[in-house]
C-alpha positions as CSV (number, residue, x, y, z in Angstrom):
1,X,105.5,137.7,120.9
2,X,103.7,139.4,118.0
3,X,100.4,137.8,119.4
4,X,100.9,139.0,122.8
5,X,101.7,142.5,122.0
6,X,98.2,142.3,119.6
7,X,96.8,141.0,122.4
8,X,97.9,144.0,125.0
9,X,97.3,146.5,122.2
10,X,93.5,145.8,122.0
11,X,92.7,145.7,125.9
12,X,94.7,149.2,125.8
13,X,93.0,150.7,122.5
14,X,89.3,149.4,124.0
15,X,90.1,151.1,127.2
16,X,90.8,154.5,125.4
17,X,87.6,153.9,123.1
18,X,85.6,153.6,126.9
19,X,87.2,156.4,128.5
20,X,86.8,158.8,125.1
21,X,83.1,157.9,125.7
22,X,82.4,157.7,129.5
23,X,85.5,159.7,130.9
24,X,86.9,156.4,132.6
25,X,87.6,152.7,132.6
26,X,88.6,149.9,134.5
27,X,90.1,146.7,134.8
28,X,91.5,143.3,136.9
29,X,94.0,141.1,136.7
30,X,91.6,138.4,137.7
31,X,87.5,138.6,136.5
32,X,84.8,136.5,136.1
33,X,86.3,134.2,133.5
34,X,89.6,133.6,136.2
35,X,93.1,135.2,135.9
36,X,94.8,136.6,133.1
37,X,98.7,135.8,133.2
38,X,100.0,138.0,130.2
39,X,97.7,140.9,131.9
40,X,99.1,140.3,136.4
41,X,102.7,139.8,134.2
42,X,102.9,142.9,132.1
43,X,100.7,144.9,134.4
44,X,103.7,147.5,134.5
45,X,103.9,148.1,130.8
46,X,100.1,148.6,130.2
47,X,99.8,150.8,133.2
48,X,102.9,152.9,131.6
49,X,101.3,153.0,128.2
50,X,98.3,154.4,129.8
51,X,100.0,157.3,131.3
52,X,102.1,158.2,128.3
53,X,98.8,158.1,126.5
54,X,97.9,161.6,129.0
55,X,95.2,159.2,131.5
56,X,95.3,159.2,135.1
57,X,95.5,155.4,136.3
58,X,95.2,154.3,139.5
59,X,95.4,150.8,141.3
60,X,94.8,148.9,144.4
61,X,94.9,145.2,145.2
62,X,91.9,143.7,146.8
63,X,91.5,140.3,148.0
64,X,94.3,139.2,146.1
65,X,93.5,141.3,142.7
66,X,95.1,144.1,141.4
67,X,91.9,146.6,140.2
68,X,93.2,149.3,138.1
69,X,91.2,152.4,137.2
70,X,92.1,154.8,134.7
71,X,90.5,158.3,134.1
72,X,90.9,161.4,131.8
73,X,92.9,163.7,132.5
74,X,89.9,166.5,132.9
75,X,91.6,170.1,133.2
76,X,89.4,172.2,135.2
């Protein structure tokens, strides 16, 4: 379990290195190298994370694949 929360841990903190730099990220369930199980099955706890973190994350499901974008929260 400890190796799955690591994993989970490091696609979250490199997506908040991304969108400190460029303002968003994104990612997939499924990408070039084929799906990701622990990603489609806790796809629900990441997305939370995200939020609590303060980022705006949005998803759709294309052909099959769940795309998730998340943004910063930019106050205007």
């Amino acid at each position: 379990m400890n190796k799955l929360k690591e994993k989970l841990n490091k696609l979250i903190n490199g997506h908040v290195e991304r969108i400190t730099e460029t303002g968003s990220s994104t990612f997939s369930t499924c990408d070039y190298r084929g799906w990701d199980k622990d990603i489609w099955t806790h796809r629900h706890s990441i997305i939370d994370k995200l939020i609590d973190l303060g980022f705006n994350v949005e998803s759709a499901v294309n052909h099959g694949v769940l795309d998730v974008t998340i943004t910063a929260n930019l106050e205007l």
